[in-house]
C-alpha positions as CSV (number, residue, x, y, z in Angstrom):
1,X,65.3,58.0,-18.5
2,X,62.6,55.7,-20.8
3,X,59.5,55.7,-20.5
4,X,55.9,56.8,-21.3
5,X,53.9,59.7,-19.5
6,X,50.2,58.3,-19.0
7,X,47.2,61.1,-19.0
8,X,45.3,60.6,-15.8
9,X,41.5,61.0,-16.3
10,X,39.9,59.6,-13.6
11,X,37.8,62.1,-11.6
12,X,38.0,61.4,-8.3
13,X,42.2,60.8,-8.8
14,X,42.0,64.4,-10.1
15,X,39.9,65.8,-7.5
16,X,42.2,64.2,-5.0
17,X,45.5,66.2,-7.0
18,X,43.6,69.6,-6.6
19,X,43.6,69.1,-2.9
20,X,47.0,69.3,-2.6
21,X,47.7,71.1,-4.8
22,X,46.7,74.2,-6.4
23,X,46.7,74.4,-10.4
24,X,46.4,76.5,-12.4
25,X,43.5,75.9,-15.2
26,X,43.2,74.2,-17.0
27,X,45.6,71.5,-16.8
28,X,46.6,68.0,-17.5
29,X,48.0,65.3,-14.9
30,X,49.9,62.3,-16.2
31,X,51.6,59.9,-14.7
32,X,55.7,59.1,-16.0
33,X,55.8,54.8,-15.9
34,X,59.5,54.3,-15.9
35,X,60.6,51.5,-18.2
36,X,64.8,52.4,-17.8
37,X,67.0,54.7,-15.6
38,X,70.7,55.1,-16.6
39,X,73.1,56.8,-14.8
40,X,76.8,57.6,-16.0
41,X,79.9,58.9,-14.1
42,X,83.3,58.6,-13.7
43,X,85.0,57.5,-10.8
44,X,89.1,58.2,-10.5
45,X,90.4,56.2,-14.5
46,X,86.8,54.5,-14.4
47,X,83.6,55.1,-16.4
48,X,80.6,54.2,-13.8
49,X,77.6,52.9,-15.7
50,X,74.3,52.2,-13.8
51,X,71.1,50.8,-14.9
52,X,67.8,50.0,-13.3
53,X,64.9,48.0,-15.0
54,X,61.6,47.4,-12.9
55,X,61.9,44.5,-10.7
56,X,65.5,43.8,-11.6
57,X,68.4,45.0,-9.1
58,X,70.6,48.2,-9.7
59,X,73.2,47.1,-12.6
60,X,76.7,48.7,-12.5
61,X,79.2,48.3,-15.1
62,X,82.9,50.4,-14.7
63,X,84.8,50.0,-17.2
64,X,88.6,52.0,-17.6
């Protein structure tokens, strides 16, 4: 997983967190923007690589 994790400061987002959840205090909220997801398996003699980008499709590569 890549990535950054974005501090959320805005108030009222905040306030709306706390009503659903109770933290403990103090605390900070961030937000995880996802720049790449790579998943990696094997599949009977294959090696199953999978990649996702935002807004491109699912990318799978097997390779033996």
């Amino acid at each position: 997983i890549s990535g950054r994790a974005v501090e959320i400061t805005d108030p009222a987002v905040i306030a709306r967190f706390i009503e659903e959840v109770t933290p403990p205090e103090p605390f900070h909220l961030f937000r995880a923007e996802l720049t790449e997801v790579v998943r990696i398996g094997l599949d009977g003699d294959f090696l199953v690589i999978q990649s996702w980008r935002p807004g491109q499709p699912l990318r799978t590569v097997r390779r033996k």
